[in-house]
N, C-alpha and C positions, 0 to 999 in steps of 0.2 A: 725955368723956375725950380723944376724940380732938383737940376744940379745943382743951384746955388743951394739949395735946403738943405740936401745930403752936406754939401762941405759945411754948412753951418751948424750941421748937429754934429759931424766931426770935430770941428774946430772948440766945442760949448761939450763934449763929451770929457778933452783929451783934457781943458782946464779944470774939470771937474776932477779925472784922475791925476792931477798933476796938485790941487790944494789938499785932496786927499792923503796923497804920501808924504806933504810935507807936513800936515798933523799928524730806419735804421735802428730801431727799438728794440734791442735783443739785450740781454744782457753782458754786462764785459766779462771776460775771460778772465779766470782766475790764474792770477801773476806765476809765471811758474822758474821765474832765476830763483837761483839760493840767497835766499837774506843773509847779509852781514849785523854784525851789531855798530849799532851809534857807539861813541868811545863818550860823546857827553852830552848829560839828561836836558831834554827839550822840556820847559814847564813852561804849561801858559795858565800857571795861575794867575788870577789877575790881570789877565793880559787881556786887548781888545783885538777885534776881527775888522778888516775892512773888507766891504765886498764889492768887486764892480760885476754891472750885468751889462748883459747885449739882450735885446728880446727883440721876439716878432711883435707886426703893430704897437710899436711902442717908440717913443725916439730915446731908449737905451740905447747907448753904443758906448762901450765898456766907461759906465760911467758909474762912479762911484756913489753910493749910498751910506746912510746913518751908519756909525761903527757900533759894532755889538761889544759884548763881555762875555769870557767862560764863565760858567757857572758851576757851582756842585752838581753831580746828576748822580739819578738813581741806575738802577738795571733798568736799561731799554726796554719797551715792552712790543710784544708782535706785531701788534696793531698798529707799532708809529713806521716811520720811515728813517733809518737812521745812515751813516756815514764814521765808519767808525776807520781811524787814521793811526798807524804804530808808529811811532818817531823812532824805537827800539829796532826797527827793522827796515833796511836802505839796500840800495838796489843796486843798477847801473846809476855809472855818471853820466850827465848830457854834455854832448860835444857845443849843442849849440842848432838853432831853429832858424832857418830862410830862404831863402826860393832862388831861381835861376838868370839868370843874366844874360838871358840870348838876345842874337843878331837884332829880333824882330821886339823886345823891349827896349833895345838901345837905338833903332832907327824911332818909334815913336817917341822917347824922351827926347831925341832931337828934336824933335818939332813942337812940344810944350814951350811956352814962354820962359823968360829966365825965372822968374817970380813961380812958375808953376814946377819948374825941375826940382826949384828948393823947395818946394812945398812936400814933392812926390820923396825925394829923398830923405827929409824927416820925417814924415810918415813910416815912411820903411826901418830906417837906419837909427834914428836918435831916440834914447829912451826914454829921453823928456819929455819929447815932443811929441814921437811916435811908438810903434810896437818892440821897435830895439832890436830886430833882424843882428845875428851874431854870425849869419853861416851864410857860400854862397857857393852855386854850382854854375859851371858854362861849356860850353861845348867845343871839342877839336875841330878845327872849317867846319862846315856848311852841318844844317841840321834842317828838318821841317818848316822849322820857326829861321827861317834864313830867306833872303831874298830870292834865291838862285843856291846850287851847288856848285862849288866850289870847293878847292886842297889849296896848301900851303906849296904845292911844288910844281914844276910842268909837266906833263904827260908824257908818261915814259921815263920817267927820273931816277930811274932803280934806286940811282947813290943816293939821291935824297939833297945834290951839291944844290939844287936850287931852293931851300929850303926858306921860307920868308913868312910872316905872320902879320904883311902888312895890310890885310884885307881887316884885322882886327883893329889895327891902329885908328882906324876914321871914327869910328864911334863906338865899338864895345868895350876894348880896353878904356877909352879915358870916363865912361858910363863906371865900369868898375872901381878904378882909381876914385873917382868923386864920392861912391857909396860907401868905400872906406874910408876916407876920411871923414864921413859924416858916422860912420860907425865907430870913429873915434882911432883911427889909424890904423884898424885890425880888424881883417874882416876873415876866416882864412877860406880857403877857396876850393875845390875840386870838379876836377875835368873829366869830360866822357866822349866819346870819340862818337859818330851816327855809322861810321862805314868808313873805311880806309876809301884810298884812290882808288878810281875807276880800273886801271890799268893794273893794281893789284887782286882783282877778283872774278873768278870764275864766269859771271855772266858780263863782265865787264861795261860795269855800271853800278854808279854808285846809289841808285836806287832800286827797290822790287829784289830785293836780299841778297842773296849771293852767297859764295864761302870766298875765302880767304885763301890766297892759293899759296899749297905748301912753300912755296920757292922763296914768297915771301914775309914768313914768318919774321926773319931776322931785318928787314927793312923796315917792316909796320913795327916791331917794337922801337926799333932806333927812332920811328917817327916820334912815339910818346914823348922820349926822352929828349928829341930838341924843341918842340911844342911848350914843356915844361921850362927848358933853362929860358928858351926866348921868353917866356911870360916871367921867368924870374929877372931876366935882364932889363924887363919895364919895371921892377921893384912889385910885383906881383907874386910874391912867396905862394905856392901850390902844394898843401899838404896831404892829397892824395888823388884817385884816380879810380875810375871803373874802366872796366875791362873793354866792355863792349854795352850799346843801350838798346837794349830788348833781344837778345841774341838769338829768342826763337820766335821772330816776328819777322814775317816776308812783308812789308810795309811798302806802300807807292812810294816812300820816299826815301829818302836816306836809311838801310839796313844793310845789316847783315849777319847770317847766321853762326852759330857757334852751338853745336851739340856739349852737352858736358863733358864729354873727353875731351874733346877739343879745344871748351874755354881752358879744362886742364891742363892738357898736353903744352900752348902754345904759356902759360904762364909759368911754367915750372921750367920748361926749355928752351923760351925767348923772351918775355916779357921781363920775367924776376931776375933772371940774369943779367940781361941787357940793363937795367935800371942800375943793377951795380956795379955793374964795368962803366957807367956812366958816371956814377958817384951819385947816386937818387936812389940807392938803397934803404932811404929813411921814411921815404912816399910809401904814403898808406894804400895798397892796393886793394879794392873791392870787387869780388864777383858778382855776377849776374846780373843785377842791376834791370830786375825784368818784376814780373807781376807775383804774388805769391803764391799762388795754384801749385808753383813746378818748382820752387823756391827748396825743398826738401830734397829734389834728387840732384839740383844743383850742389847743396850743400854735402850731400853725403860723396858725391865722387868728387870733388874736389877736394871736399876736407882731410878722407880719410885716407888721402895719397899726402904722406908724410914730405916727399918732395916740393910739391904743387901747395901743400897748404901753409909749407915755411912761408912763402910770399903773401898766403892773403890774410889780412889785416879784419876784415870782414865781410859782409854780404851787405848786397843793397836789394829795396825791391820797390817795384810802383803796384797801385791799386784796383787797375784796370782787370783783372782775372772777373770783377763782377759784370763785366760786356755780356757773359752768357746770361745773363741775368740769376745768377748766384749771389751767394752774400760773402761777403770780404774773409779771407783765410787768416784770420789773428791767429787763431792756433797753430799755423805750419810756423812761425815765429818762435813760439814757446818753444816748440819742438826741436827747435834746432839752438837755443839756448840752453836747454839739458842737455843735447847732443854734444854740445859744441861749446862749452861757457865761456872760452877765450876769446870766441870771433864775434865779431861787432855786428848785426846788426842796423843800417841805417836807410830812412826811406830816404830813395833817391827821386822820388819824382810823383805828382800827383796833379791833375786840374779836372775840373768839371769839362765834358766836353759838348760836340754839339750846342756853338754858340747860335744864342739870339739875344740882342739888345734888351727885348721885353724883357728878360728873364733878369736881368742884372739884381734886384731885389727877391730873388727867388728863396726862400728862404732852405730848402732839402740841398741846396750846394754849399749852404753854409756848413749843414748839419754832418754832410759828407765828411767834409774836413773835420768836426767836432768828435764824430766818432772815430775816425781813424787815429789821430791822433792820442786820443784817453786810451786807447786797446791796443797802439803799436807803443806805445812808451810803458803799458803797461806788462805787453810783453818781453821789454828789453831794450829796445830799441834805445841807441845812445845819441842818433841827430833825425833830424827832418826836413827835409828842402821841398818845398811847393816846388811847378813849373816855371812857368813865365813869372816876372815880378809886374811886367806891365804890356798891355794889348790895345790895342785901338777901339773900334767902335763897330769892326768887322770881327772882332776876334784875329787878327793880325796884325802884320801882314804874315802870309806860308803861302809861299810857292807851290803846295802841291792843295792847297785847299783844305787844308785838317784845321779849321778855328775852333777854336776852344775858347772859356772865358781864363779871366786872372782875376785878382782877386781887387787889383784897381787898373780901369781903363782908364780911358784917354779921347775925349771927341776930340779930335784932331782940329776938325774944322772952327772948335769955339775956343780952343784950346784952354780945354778944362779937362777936370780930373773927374772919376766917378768912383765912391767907395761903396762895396759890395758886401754882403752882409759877412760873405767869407773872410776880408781882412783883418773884419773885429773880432771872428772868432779863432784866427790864428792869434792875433794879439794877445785872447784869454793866458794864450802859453808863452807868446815872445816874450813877452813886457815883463812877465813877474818871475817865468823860470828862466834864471840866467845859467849861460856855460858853466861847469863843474858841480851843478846841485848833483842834488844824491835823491834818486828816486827813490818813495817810503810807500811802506802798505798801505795802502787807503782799498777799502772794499765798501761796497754799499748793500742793503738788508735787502732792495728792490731792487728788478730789474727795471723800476722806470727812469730811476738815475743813473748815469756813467761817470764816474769819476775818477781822478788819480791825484799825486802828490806828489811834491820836488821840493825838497829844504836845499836855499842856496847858502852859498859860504858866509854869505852876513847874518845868517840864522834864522833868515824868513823863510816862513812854509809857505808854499802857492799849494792851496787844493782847487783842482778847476772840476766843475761841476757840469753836465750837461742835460736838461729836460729836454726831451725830445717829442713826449706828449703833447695833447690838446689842453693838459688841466694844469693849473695851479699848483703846487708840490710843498708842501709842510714838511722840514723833517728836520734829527739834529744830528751836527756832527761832534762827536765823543772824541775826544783824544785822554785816553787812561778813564778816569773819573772826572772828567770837567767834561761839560760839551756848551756848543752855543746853539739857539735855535735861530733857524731861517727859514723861508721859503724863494722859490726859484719860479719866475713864470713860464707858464705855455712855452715852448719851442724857444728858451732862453740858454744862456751860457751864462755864469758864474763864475770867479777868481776870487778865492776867499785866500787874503794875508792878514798872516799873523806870528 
């Protein structure tokens, strides 16, 4: 009963937001790119606000509420709570927001019924229907989230002559293929490799880390480079690529290590070359693709080697550095956007881990994502890719035993869907900021709100909002001399268009 309920307040949320358009408590970090100017004046005079919320104990699930009106306003006074938004002043562009495509959500979507895959697929992919997922990330062979480890070649294959990608063919590529066209024909995609071949590294084994051994530098890149054309020869265009996933994590599973000279060394005189003697000199390459703690010395030796940084495109990083029980590094982000204003920026990877079923309604997994999100885009950040898109009912399947949740499972056994309170709060972002908006100042008077801004190309602004609080929250948000007043509840999320 309790799943049929969840997909029923889904199903009674998404129509609410669909008649609609057709009528961790710290504060965030002050933005630190350089604003550009708007070239043309955003007025919402007269104009109305629609709001969707998601909240705790409540069956909010980004469902739309009464529309408001700007109004005249005065000077804010201390005692309110205000949200004050610059349209004058724009940021980075967003590439686009969505999650990962691995082995182990494409073996569970096989086993949904036909009626539940398109269920699961509009949810993700459609933005009528669902959150509108624009972006997707997958993996080179075998990853944690894989049945088993596995390469594309046979062991010992220095040349690489046995080269084949048909272990993808059974179910992840045509998982892909389906998502984009329910994306609407264009999804764009980027790949991460967990560990080269066994036979290419120092403990020889492709899991429990390893290095990469010199000899074969120039083999492991020529790998990337036929991994990419074979996935473009399924009609699967690949618009970029990380280097290496987690590069300084010795992991039971699929790893391997890469010190910063070394992710250096090996891009600047195998990887970036090799991509264009291949003709894939256009692939957007990304370093690090690790946690943000160490995100800075990555950045600084790779960057400031003029060779080495002609190839990278930008940095990627995941969220995990708060395992020590620390709080999330937003600032090494800023940091390397003054450093560095040309390179990009994008999370490559995030989940809640340590799965248990009980917990699927938890609501601090949602929040995780809520604030990462409002503080990495507030820092720069131009994309966002979750992990898994979908996991079973174990948190799998993985081979080496790491379950984690996603943000929609899957009871196998009744073959049904479960949406978690995390899907609706990535939604806040998918659904309303679309590919090439223009991130805008949005700052808030308290630190009990989190908020940020994105004007997309049809002229709508998404301010998403997050209460992370036990109370109630009154306040208004001012754009110029108009502002609208709202309130936000208890541990809710917010997407205010206008």
């Amino acid at each position: 009963m309790k799943i049929l309920y969840t997909i029923l307040i889904f199903s009674l949320s998404f129509l609410a937001c669909k008649t609609a358009n057709e009528s961790e408590k710290t504060s965030t970090p002050t933005p630190t790119p350089t604003p550009t100017e708007t070239k043309q004046a955003f007025s919402v005079d007269g104009k109305t606000v629609q709001v969707f919320n998601t909240a705790e104990n409540t069956e909010l699930r980004l469902t739309a509420s009464a529309n408001k009106n700007f109004k005249d306003a005065k000077q804010p006074l201390e005692t309110e709570i205000s949200i004050f938004v610059n349209p004058n002043k724009t940021f980075q562009t967003l590439m686009g927001i969505g999650g990962a495509i691995t082995d182990a959500s494409s073996i569970v979507f096989a086993t949904l019924p036909k009626e539940k895959q398109e269920e699961f697929l509009k949810a993700y992919y459609s933005l009528e229907d669902g959150i509108g997922y624009s972006l997707a990330r997958t993996h080179i062979h075998s990853c944690d989230f894989s049945k088993g480890s596995y390469t594309y070649v046979s062991d010992e294959d220095k040349e690489l002559k046995t080269f084949n990608i048909a272990p993808d063919k059974e179910l992840r590529i045509p998982m892909i293929k389906r998502a984009t066209e329910m994306a609407g024909g264009k999804l764009p995609l980027y790949v991460s490799p967990w560990s080269p071949p066994a036979f290419m590294k120092s403990n020889k084994n492709m899991l429990q880390g390893g290095k990469l051994l010199p000899e074969f530098n120039d083999a492991w890149a020529l790998y990337y480079a036929k991994f990419i054309k074979a996935y473009e020869k399924e009609g699967m265009p690949i618009w970029g690529l990380t280097i290496q996933n987690e590069p300084m994590a010795t992991q039971r599973w699929e790893s391997c290590i890469y010190t910063a000279e070394e992710e250096r060394d090996f891009l600047k005189n195998h990887l970036g070359p090799t991509l264009e003697k291949e003709g894939l000199g256009d692939k957007k390459i990304i370093v690090w693709d690790h946690n943000r703690d160490l995100i800075v010395n990555r950045a600084n030796t790779i960057f400031d080697d003029p060779e080495a940084s002609k190839y990278a495109w930008g940095i990627g990083f995941h969220w995990y550095e708060t395992w020590t029980g620390g709080e999330p590094m937003f600032t090494s982000l800023g940091n390397i956007k003054e450093s560095y204003p040309d390179k990009n920026l994008v999370f490559t990877e995030g989940c809640n881990e340590s799965f248990d079923a009980a917990k699927y309604e938890y609501w601090p997994n949602a929040e995780r994502y809520g604030r990462s999100m409002i503080n990495d885009f507030n820092q720069g950040t131009v994309a966002w890719t979750d992990w898994n898109i979908l996991l079973d009912e174990t948190g799998g399947p993985n081979h080496v035993m790491n379950l984690c949740f996603a943000p929609i499972h899957a009871e196998t056994q009744k073959g049904e869907l479960v949406y978690t309170p995390t899907y609706y709060y990535i939604g806040h972002f998918s659904k309303f900021i679309r590919p090439n908006a223009k991130r805008v100042s949005t700052v808030s008077s308290r630190s009990h709100l989190e908020a940020t801004s994105f004007l997309n190309e049809n002229g709508k602004m998404a301010t998403v909002i997050m209460n992370p609080t036990d109370e109630k929250i009154s306040y208004k948000l001012y754009i110029g001399t108009k502002a609208v007043t709202e309130e936000i509840l208890p541990h809710a999320m917010q997407t205010l268009v206008y």
